[in-house]
Each structure stands twice: as C-alpha cells, then as structure tokens.
C-alpha positions in Angstrom: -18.7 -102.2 -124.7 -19.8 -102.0 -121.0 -22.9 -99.6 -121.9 -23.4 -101.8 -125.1 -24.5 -105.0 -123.5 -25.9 -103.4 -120.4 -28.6 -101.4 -123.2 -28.8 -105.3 -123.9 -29.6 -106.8 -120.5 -32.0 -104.4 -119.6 -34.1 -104.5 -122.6 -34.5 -108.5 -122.0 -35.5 -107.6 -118.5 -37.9 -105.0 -119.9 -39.5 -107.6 -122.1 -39.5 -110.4 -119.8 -37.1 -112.9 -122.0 -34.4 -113.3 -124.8 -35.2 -113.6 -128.6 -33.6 -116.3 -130.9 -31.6 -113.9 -132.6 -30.6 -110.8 -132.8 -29.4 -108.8 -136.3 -26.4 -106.9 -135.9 -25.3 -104.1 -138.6 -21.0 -105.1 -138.5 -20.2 -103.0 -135.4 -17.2 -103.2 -133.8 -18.4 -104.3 -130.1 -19.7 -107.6 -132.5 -17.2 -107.7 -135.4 -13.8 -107.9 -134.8 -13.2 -106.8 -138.5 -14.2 -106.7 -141.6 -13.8 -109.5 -144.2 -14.7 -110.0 -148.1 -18.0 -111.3 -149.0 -18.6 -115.5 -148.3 -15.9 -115.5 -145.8 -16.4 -116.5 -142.0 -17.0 -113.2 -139.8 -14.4 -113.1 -136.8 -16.7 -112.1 -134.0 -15.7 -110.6 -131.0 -15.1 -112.7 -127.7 -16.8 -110.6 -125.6 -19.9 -110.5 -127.6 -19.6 -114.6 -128.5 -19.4 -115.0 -124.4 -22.2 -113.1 -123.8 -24.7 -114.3 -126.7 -23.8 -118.1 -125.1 -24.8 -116.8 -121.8 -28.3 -115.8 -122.9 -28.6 -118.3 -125.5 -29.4 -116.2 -129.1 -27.8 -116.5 -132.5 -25.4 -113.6 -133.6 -26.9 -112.6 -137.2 -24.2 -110.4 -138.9 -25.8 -108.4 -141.8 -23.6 -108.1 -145.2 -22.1 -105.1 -146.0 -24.3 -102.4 -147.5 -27.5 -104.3 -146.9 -29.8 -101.4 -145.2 -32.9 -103.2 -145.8 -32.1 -106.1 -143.6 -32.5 -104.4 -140.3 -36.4 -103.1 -141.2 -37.4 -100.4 -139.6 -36.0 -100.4 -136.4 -34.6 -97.1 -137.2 -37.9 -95.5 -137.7 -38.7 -96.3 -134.2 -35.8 -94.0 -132.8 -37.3 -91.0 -135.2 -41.1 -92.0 -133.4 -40.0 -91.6 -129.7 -37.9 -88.3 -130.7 -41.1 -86.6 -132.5 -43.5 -87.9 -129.9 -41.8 -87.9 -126.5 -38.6 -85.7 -126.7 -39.1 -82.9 -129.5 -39.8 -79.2 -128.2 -40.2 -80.3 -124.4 -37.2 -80.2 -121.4 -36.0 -82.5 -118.5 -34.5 -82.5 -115.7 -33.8 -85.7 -115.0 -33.4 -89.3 -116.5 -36.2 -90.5 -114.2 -38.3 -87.7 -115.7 -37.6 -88.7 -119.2 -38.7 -92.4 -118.7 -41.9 -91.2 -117.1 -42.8 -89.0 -120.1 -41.8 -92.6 -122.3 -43.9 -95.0 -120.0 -47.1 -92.8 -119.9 -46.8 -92.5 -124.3 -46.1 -96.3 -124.5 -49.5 -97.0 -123.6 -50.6 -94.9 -126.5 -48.6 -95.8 -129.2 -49.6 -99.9 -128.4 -53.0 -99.1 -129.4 -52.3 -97.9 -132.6 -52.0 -100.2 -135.6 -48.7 -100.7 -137.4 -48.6 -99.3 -141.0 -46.5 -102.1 -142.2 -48.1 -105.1 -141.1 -51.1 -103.1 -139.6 -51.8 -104.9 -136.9 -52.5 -103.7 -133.2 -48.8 -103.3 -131.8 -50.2 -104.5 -127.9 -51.7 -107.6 -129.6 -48.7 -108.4 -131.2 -45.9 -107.5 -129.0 -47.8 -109.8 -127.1 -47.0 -112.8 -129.1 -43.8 -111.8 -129.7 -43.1 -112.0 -125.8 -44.6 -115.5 -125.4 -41.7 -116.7 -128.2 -38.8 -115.3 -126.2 -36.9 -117.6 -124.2 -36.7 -117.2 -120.4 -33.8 -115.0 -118.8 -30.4 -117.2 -117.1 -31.0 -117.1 -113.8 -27.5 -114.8 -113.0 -27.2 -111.8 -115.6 -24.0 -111.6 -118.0 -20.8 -110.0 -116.0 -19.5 -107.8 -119.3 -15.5 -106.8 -119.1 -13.3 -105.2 -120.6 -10.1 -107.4 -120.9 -6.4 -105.8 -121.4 -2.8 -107.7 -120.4 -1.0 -104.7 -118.5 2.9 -105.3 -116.9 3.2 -104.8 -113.2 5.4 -102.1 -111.8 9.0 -102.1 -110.0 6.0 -100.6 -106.8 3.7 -103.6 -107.5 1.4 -101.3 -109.4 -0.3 -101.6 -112.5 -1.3 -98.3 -114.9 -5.0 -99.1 -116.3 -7.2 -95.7 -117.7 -4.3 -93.4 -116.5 -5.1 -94.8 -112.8 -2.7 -97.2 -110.8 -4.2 -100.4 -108.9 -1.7 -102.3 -106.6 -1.4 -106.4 -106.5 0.1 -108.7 -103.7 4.2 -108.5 -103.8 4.5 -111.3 -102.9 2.4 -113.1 -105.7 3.9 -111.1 -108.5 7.6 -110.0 -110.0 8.0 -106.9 -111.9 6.8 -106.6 -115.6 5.2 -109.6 -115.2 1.5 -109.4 -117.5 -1.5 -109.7 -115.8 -4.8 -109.5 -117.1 -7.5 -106.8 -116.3 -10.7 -107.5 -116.0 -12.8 -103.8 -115.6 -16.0 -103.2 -115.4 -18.2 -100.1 -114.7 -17.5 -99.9 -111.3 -14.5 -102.7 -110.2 -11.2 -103.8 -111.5 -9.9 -107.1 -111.4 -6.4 -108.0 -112.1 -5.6 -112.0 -112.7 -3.0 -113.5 -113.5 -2.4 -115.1 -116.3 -1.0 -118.7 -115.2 -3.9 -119.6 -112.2 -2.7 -121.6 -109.3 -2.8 -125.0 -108.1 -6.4 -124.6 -107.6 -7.3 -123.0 -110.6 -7.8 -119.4 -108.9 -5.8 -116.7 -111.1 -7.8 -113.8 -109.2 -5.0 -111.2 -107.8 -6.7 -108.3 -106.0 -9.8 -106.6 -106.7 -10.8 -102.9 -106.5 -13.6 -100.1 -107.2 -13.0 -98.7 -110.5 -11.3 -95.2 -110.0 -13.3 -92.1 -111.2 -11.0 -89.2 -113.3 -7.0 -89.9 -114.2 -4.2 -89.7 -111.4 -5.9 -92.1 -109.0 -4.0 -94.1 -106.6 -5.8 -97.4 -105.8 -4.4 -99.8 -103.1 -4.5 -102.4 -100.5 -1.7 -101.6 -97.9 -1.5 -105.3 -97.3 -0.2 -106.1 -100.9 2.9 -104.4 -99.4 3.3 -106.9 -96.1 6.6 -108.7 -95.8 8.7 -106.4 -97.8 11.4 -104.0 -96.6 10.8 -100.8 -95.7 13.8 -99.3 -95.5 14.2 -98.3 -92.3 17.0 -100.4 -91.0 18.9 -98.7 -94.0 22.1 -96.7 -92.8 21.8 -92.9 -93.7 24.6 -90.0 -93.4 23.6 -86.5 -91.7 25.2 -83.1 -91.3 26.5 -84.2 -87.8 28.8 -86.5 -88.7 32.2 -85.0 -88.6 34.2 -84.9 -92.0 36.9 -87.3 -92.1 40.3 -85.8 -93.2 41.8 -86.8 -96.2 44.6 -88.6 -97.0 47.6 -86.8 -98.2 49.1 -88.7 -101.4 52.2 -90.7 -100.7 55.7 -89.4 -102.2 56.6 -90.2 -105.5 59.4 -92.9 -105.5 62.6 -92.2 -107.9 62.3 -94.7 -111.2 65.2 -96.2 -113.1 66.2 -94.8 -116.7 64.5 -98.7 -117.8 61.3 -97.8 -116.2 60.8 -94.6 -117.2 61.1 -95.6 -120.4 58.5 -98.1 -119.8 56.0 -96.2 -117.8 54.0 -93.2 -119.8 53.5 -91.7 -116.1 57.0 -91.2 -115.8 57.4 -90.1 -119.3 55.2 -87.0 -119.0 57.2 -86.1 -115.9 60.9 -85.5 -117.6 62.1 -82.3 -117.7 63.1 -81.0 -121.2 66.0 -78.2 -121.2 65.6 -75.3 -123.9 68.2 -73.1 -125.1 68.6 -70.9 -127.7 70.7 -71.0 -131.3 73.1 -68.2 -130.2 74.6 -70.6 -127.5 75.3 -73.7 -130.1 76.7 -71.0 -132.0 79.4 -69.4 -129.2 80.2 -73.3 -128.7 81.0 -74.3 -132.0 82.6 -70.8 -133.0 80.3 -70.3 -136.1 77.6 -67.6 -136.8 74.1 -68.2 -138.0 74.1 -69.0 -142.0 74.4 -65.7 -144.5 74.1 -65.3 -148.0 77.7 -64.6 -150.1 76.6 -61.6 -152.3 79.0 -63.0 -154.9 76.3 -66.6 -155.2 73.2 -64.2 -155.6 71.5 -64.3 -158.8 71.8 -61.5 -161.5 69.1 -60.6 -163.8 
C-alpha cells in the first residue's frame, strides 16, 4: 500500500498537479471487497484519506469492463519495447536516464487514437490539473497489536517497546508504520488529545529488537531481590515427632491409624489342633456310583 500511493505522489509531482479523478480497476489497496452490481463500493480508508488529501474523485470501474481504462496499458508495452527491451542496467538512476532522454521523442509523435501531437496535448492536460497540497499525504499501514508482559509490541516479526508507565499488559494499541518509522498510539488519547506513544525507525529483516531504555524508568529491576547461593550452609532437618498411642475410638475413626494395625496370620492346621477336628474328607460310602 506504502509503494502504491508513493507511485501516486510522485507522479503528481512529475506532472506538476492532481487530476479530477482517477479510474481505478477494483484493487484491493482501493476496494475493500467486492459487491454485486448497483450496490455502494466499500472503499478502503486509507485510500478515501488520501484521495481527500489531494482532492480527486475515486472512479471504481465495474466488474469485467476492460474498455473503461483505455489504453493506459498499451503505454507499459511502449516503454518496454522502446526503452527496456534487449539492453541492461545497472542502476535505477541509469534506467530513468535512458526513460528521460526517449520521453522527448515519443512527445513528438502523434497519437494514433486521437492523433494529435502528445507534447501539445499533455500540455493541456497539465493546465487542468489542480495544484499539489502544500504537505504530501503521510501513507500508513494501520494494525491494533497487544502489548507484552516486557512492554513490547510484536509488528513484522520485530518487537518495538512503549512507556511502562503509560501502558498495562495486553492492552491494544494501534500501529501506524510506514516505510521507514513505526508509530504506536494508543487507542483512547489523553486529556489533550495526544494518543502518540513512542515512535521508532522501522526495523530492517525479522528478530529485531527496537527500544527506548527510558520506556523502562521507574520500574524494578530486581536487584534488591533476595537470592540463595552455594555458600549458604544447609540447614538440618527436622526429625519427625513420635507417633502418640490412639484409643480403640480413634483408631476407628482415623484412616491413618487404620492402615497402621497389625493383622496376625495363622494357618488352618492350628484351628484344627484347637478344636480337635481334621480338615474335611470325603466318606467313600456318600460317593457316587455309576
């Protein structure tokens, strides 16, 4: 989106002013989605905010309408078989000086459409464009992102820190990035109407780090904390206190002492020497017969 507007603001500048409109064919930096024929187009807020800052219409073709754009398509196919085909660069400022010395050329030919002289009427066309704001259009990406237990907030696999002291954790703020700075607001402003948290150069790669050590003042740091080394000496431990004899009502009661009653076993041949009997046998004369 950055790159899209930016192409934007530096072609006004090129041509010295901003047209009344401009015809868009339903792209996503414009449209915010797509919707069925006669219905209201939800445009983008970025791309509303910046047409109201230079002051042109947003025309939004219909769907599978080619012939609505012209031939600004030709033009790309023009400057590829004139300027760029079977030659090499080595640098962007080399490119545009092969462009600028072909311009010339091309403006002194007559269009085959309208076939006129294209300097004599880019000419007029320039005198109908409407002069430039005085301040160009600040374009930002804008994402709500919850700040960290560390007062840190994750944006593009980076971190960028905020004041403690103005924040809690996973509170949202908003991010405002642009090419090259990051600005994190919050999202209820102050008394006096300033929402603007920190702000910091845009990190370059993934696994960036981005702070302001002051954002940390005032909190603790953890060195008063008390810590336990290896010279300490071990303190011995307590032996456990003697069990205490318990009443036949409380051991009843308590499970603990339950578990703790010893449980004689004997064998059968002793009941039998007591009672004078002998383990049970089988009278041959009560056996079954076939």
């Amino acid at each position: 989106m950055q790159s899209f507007f930016d192409c934007h603001g530096r072609a006004f500048a090129h041509f010295g002013g901003v047209p009344m409109a401009i015809v868009y064919d339903r792209t996503k930096t414009v449209v915010r989605r797509h919707v069925a024929p006669g219905e209201a187009v939800p445009l983008h807020p970025e791309a509303v905010g910046f047409a109201g800052h230079y002051d042109f219409d947003i025309d939004v073709l219909a769907a599978y309408r080619p012939t609505g754009k012209g031939r600004v398509e030709r033009q790309v196919l023009i400057v590829r078989d004139h300027v760029l085909s079977g030659r090499s660069f080595s640098s962007i400022e080399e490119m545009d000086a092969a462009f600028a010395t072909w311009v010339p050329q091309r403006r002194a030919q007559a269009h085959r459409t309208h076939q006129q002289i294209i300097g004599e009427r880019a000419a007029r066309d320039h005198a109908a464009l409407k002069p430039l704001p005085p301040t160009p259009y600040l374009v930002a990406e804008r994402h709500l992102r919850p700040v960290g237990k560390d007062c840190l907030v994750a944006f593009g696999g980076n971190l960028y820190s905020v004041p403690a002291r103005k924040v809690r954790p996973r509170q949202l703020v908003e991010i405002r990035a642009t090419k090259s700075q990051v600005m994190l607001h919050s999202t209820t402003p102050a008394k006096d109407g300033e929402s603007l948290l920190a702000m910091h150069p845009r990190a370059v790669g993934r696994g960036v780090r981005v702070g302001d050590e002051t954002h940390w003042d005032g909190l603790p740091t953890g060195k008063g904390r008390r810590t336990t080394t290896g010279d300490v000496p071990a303190q011995p431990r307590r032996e456990p206190s003697p069990r205490r004899e318990t009443g036949p009502l409380e051991t009843l009661l308590s499970r603990a002492a339950v578990t703790r009653i010893e449980v004689g076993r004997r064998p059968l041949s002793v009941y039998d020497e007591l009672t004078g009997t002998r383990p049970f046998t089988t009278h041959p004369s009560t056996r079954e017969t076939s």
